[in-house]
N, C-alpha and C positions, 0 to 999 in steps of 0.2 A: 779385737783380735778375730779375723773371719769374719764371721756371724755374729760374735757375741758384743753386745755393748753393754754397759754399765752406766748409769747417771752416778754421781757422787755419793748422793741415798745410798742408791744401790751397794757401791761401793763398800762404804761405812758399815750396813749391816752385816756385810758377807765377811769384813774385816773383825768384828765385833764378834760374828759366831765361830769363828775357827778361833780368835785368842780364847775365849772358853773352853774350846773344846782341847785344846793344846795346856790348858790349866787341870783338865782333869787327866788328861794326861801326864802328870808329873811334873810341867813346866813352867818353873818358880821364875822368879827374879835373879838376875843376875845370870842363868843359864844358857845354854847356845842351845840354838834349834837349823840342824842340819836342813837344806830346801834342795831334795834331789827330783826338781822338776823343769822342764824346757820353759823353755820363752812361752810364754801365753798369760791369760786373763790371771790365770791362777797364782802367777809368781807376785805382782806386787802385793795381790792381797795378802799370800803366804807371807811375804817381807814386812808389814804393817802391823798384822795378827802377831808375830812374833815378838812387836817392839810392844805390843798394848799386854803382848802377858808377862813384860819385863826383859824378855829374851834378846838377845844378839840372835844375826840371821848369819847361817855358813851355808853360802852359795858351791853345791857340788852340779856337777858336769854331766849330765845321764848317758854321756858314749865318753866318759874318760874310763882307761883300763882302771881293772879292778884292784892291782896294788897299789895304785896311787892313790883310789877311795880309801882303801883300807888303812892307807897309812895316815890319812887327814883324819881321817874318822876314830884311829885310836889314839893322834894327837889331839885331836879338838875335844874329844870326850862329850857330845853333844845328847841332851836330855832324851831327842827323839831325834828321826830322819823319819822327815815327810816326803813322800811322793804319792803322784798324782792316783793311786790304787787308795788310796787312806783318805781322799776326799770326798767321795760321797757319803761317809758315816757322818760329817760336820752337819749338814742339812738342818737336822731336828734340833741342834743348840741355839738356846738364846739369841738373842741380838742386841740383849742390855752392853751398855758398855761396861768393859772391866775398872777393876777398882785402880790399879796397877797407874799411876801420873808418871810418865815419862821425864825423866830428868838429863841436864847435860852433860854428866858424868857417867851415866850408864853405857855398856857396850852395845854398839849400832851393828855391827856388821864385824865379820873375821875372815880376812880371806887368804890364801897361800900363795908362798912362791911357786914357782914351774918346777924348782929343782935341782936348775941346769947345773948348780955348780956343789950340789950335794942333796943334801936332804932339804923337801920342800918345810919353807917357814912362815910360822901364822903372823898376821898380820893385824894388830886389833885397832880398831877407829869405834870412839865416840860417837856418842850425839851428839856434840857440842861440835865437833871435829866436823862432821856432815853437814851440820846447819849452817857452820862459818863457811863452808866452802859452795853450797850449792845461792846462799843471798849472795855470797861474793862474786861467783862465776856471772849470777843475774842480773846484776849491778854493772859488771863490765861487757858484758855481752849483751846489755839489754832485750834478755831472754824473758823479759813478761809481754811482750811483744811476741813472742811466737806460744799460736795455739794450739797448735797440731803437731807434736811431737813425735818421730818413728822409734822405736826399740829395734836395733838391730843387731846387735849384740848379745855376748854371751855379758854376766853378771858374777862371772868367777874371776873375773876382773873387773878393778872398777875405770873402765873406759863408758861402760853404758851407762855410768850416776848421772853424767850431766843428762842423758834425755830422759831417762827416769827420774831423779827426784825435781830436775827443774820442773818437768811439767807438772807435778802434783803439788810443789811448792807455788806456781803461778796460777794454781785453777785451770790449766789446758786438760788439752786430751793427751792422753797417748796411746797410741796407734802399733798394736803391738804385731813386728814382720814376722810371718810363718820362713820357716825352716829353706821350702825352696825359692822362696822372694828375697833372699839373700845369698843366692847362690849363682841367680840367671837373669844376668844384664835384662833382658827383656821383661823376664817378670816383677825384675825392682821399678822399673819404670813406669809399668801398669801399678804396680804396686803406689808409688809417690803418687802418680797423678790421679787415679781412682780414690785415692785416700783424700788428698787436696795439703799433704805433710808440705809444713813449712817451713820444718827445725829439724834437723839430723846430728849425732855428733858419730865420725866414722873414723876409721883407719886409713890413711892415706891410699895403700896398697889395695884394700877393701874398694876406696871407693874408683880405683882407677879401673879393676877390673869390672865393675857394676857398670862403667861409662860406656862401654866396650858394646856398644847397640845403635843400631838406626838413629832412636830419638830415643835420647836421655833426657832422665827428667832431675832435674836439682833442685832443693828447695828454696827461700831468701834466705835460708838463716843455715850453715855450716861451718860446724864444728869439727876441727879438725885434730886429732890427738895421738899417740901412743907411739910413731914415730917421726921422721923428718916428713914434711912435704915434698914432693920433686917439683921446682921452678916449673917445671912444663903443666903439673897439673895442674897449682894455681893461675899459672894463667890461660 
């Protein structure tokens, strides 16, 4: 993400000192741990760290208005809400792994509806739920073939699982997009090609406005989801 890279080691340590630190904080098994932080390095760890301290992860939105946090936050009932101000206290923890064996009946993720037709509703998936869906997506998409994955997506929905867990389920990278590299056709362009991203999974709508440049850069591998295609963009 930027500047920052991470090897797997790296990864794994950095994943191993926040579930620690997230266990002295109060956060048992079986508990939801709110992630109110943007796209960056910091969110899959936060995601990983939550499942190694038993936890479910509840992805919130850092520019969604403040009743709609507050109403997710006093329906989800969540141990803690971590954001990115509470992350440099982890540093000095540990790096052993937790005791805590991930099972396929534990809660993976919780996430809400928008609302539109009342009050928004939690949504709860498995690990087992997850696992069958991201081998299965790999399997038919012959996604261990792509090794450069982009995040460009929010995570309050799950449209960005397939390039987040595919690529940590396959040993790829994933290449995580800053805020205005998803906003301006010319900089997702320098963005894909300066990265060398070979796998995307996007919103139709997203990616026809991102096409909208000089020289567009598209990866081999696109993933297409969340609503119809338009005939003109596929072809």
């Amino acid at each position: 993400a930027g500047g920052q890279r991470l090897s797997y080691r790296e990864l794994d340590a950095r994943i191993d000192r926040l579930a620690h630190w997230l266990t002295a904080q109060g956060v048992t098994p079986g508990s939801i741990v709110a992630l109110n932080l943007p796209r960056s390095v910091e969110l899959p760890v936060a995601i990983f760290a939550a499942w190694r301290a038993g936890a479910a992860y509840l992805p919130l939105e850092p520019e969604w208005p403040e009743a709609r946090r507050a109403a997710v936050l006093a329906d989800a009932q969540p141990a803690i809400v971590l954001d990115a101000a509470m992350l440099p206290a982890i540093d000095g923890t540990t790096d052993a792994a937790p005791a805590h064996r991930i099972a396929l009946k534990d809660l993976a993720y919780v996430l809400y509806t928008s609302g539109s037709t009342g009050k928004p509703k939690g949504v709860a998936i498995e690990q087992g739920h997850l696992l069958n869906y991201v081998a299965a997506a790999s399997a038919a998409m012959k996604l261990g073939n792509c090794r450069r994955w982009a995040l460009t997506s929010s995570v309050v929905a799950d449209l960005g699982n397939t390039a987040l867990f595919a690529a940590f389920f396959n040993g790829a990278c994933l290449v995580v997009a800053a805020e205005d590299e998803v906003k301006d056709a010319d900089a997702f362009a320098r963005f894909m090609a300066d990265n060398e991203i070979d796998a995307i999974k996007i919103v139709p709508s997203h990616l026809e406005a991102l096409l909208e440049c000089a020289s567009p850069c598209l990866p081999r591998t696109l993933v297409l989801g969340g609503e119809a295609a338009p005939r003109a963009l596929v072809e």
